[in-house]
N, C-alpha and C positions, 0 to 999 in steps of 0.2 A: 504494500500500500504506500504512496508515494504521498512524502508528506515535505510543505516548506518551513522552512525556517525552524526546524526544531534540531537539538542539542542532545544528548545522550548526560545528563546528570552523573553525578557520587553514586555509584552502585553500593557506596557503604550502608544506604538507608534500603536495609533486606526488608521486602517484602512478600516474606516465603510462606508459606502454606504448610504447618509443619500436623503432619503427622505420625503418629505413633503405630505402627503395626503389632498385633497378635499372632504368632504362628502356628497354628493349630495340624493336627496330620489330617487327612482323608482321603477313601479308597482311589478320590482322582488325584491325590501328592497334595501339596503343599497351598492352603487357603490363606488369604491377606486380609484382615479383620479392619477396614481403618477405625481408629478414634480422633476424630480432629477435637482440637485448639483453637482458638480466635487468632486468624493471621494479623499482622501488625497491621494491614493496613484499616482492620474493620476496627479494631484496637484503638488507631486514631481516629475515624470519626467517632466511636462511641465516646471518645476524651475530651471532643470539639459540642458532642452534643448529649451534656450531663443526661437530660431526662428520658434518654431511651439505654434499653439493655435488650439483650439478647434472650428470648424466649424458647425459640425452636429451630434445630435446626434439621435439615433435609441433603442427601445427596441427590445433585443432576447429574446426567450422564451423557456418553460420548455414545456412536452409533454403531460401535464395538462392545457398547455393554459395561465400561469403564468411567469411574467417578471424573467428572470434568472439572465441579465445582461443587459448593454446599448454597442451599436457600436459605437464610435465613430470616425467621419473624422475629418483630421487636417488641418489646412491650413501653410505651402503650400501645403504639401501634407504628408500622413502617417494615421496611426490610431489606434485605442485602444480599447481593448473589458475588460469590467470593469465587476465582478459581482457585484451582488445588496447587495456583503458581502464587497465589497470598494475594493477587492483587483484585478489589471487589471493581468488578467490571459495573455494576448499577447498584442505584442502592435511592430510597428514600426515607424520610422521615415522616410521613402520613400516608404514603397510598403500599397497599397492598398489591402479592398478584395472585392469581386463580391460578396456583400451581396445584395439581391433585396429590393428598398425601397419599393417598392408597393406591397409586398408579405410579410405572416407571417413569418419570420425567427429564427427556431428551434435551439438552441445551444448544443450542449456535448463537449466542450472541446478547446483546442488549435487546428485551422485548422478546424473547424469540426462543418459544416454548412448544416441546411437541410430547404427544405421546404417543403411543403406536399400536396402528389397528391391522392385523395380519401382515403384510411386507411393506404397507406405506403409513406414512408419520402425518399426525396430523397438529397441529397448528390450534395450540389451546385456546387464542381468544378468537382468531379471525374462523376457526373449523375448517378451514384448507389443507386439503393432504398434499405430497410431492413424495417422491418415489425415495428408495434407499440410497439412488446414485446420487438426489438432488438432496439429499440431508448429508451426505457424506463429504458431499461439495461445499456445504453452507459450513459445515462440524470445521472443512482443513482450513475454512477462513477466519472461522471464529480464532480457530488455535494459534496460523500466522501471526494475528495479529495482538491476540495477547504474549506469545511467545517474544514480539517483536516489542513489546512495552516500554516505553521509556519515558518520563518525566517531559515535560516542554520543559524549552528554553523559555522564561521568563523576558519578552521583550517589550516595554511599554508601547500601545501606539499612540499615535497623535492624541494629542488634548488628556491622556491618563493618566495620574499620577498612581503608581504602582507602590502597596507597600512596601517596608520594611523591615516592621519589626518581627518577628513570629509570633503565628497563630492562625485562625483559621479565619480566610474574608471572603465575603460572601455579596454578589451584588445585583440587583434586576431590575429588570424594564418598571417606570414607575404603574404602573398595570399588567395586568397578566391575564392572560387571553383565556377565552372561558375553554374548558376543558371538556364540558359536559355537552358540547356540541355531538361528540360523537354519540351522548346517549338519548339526546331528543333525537336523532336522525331515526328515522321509520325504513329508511333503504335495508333491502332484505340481502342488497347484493353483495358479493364477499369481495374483500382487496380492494376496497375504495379510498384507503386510507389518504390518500395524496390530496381527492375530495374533501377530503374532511380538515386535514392541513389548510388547505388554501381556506377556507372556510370559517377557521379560527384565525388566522392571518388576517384576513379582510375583515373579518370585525371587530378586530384592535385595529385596525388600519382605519376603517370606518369611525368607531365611537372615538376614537382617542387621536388622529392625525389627521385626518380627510375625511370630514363628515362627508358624504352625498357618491363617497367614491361607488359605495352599494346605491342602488336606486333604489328609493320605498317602493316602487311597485312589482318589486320580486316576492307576491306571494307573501306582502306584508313583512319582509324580512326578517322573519323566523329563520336561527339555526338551521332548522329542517328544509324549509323549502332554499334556502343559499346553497344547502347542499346538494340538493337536488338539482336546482338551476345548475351548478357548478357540474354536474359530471358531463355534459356535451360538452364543457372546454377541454375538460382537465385528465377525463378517461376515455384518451384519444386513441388508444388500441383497442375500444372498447371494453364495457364496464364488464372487470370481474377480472381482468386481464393485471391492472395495475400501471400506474403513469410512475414513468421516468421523469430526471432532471429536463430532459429537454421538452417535455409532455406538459410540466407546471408551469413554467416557466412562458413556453408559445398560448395557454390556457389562460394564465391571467392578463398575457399582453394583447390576446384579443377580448377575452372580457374589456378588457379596460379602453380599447380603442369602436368595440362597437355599442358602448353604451355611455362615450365621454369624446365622441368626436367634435364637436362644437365647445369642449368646454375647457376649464383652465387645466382638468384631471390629464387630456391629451397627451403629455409631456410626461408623465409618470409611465415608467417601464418596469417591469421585474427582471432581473438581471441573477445568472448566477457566479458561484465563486468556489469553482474545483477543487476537490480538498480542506476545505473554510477551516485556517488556523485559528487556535485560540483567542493570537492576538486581533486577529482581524476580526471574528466576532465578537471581545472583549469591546472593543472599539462600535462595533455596531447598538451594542446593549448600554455600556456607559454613556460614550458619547452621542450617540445622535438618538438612544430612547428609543431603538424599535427591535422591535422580535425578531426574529429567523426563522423561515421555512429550515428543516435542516432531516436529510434522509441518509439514512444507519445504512452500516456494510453491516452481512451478516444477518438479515436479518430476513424474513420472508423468503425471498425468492435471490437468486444470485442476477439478474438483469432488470427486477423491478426492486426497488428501493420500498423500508417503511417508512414513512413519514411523520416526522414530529414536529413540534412547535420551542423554537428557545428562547429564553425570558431573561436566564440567568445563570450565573456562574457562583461556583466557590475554589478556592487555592487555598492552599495550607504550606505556610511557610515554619520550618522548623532548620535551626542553625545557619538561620542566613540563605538556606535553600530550599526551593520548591520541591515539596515532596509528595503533592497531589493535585489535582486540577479535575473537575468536573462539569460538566455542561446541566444546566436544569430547562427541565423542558417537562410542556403538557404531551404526555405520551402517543397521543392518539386511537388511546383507552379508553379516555375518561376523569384519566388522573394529571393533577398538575404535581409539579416540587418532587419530581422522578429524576434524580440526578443520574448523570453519565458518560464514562471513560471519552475523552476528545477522543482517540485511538480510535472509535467506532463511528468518528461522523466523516460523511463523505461530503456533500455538497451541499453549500448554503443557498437560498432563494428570498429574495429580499427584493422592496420596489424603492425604484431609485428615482430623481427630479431632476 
């Protein structure tokens, strides 16, 4: 995964995954029992954020049958998904996920949940199955790219004055886009997420920068019907299929030119930004106050993207260096204040003037 501007940090700050093995005998040889530990990294948020602790935890699995990560619930409530390399790939401090405890649960990625129905896997929130070749492909991406983990370079952009001292900072759009878009939607159709993204974009873009950029006479502009309206722009390989970067992106630029051609909206484009570094969406959230379209490797399908919404950031500085960094975003669940790994985000989408 090709990424700019970023720095390979002090590998002194281990974020390892330590387990302890049982060696038991059996008539097939030698069984491995794990007992996990709290890797360092879940270690430090739970230190950054006194009032949650660790309630339960869960092994997820690879498509060989082998522990990838652990689930964990918080009490009071939130949760974290660690791999078994220490470092927590997603993690919140309010929403939950619909992992099944009583069922194998298959992992590729941030959001990106299966469990498995005779030879094909099925996709816990969307209910989309894909074959064992196409989980096996999503499983070697999830793994590059934790395997390939590294810290960002800490680089201020324009107009940001970036901490100092240690500890943990945290910062977001001064609104936060409604989340629950996806749950008043009535669409029965599966893989619309991209719909649903542009959807929460444009009505933080609408109520809080560009009133009138939506027209009131879309069906009274309800959530539901924007979403609705939105799939002839946005799921251009048609619906069920799922929109790429270049699918939102041509979706909202003729939205916006065949219902603002006489007006001052004209001039406003969606543009994106390949691989969107930290510091450059740091800069979009701080300084100029607007969200992010932003779509996860790993995650669904390997050629269509999931889609989420970004509001905010946290970094955690300890000894003078950055030893974590996370993106927050409305998941495209349901849930807002879903933190997670920069490492998993591919492309941003944002409208520009």
């Amino acid at each position: 995964m090709k990424k700019r501007n970023r720095r390979i940090l002090s590998l002194t700050v281990a974020i390892l995954m330590l387990l302890v093995t049982v060696l038991s005998s059996s008539a097939a040889g030698i069984t491995l029992t794990p007992i996990v530990q709290t890797p360092a990294a879940l270690t430090r948020i739970l230190s950054a954020h006194p009032e949650l602790s660790v309630a339960s935890s869960q092994p997820l699995y690879s498509p060989t049958n082998e522990i990838t990560a652990y689930y964990y619930t918080f009490s009071p409530t939130g949760y974290a998904i660690a791999s078994v390399q220490g470092e927590v790939v997603e993690w919140s401090p309010t929403a939950t996920r619909e992992i099944p405890a009583n069922q194998t649960v298959y992992y590729a990625g941030p959001l990106s949940y299966f469990t498995k129905s005779g030879v094909s896997y099925v996709d816990v929130y969307s209910g989309e199955t894909c074959s064992a070749a196409v989980m096996t492909a999503l499983y070697a991406e999830y793994e590059s790219i934790v395997q390939a983990h590294a810290v960002l370079a800490d680089v201020a952009p324009a107009g940001v004055v970036l901490p100092e001292l240690d500890g943990t900072y945290t910062n977001y759009t001064t609104y936060t886009p409604d989340p629950s878009v996806h749950d008043t939607c009535t669409c029965s159709y599966e893989d619309i997420c991209g719909s649903i993204a542009t959807a929460m974009y444009l009505m933080y873009y609408n109520d809080y920068i560009c009133p009138g950029i939506i027209p009131t006479g879309i069906g009274g502009s309800t959530a539901n019907s924007i979403v609705h309206y939105l799939l002839a722009y946005i799921e251009r390989n048609g619906i069920g299929v799922g929109s790429t970067t270049s699918d939102v992106v041509t979706g909202i630029n003729e939205f916006i030119s065949h219902h603002h051609y006489t007006s001052t909206y004209l001039g406003y484009s969606a543009t994106s930004d390949d691989y969107l570094s930290f510091s450059e969406y740091v800069a979009l959230i701080v300084v100029e106050d607007y969200p992010v379209m932003l779509d996860l490797d790993s995650t669904a399908w390997l050629e269509i993207e999931h889609w989420v919404v970004g509001y905010g950031y946290e970094e955690t500085i300890e000894d003078g260096n950055v030893v974590s960094q996370y993106y927050i975003v409305c998941d495209g669940w349901g849930d807002s204040n879903v933190y997670v790994l920069p490492d998993f985000i591919d492309d941003g989408v944002y409208i520009t003037n």
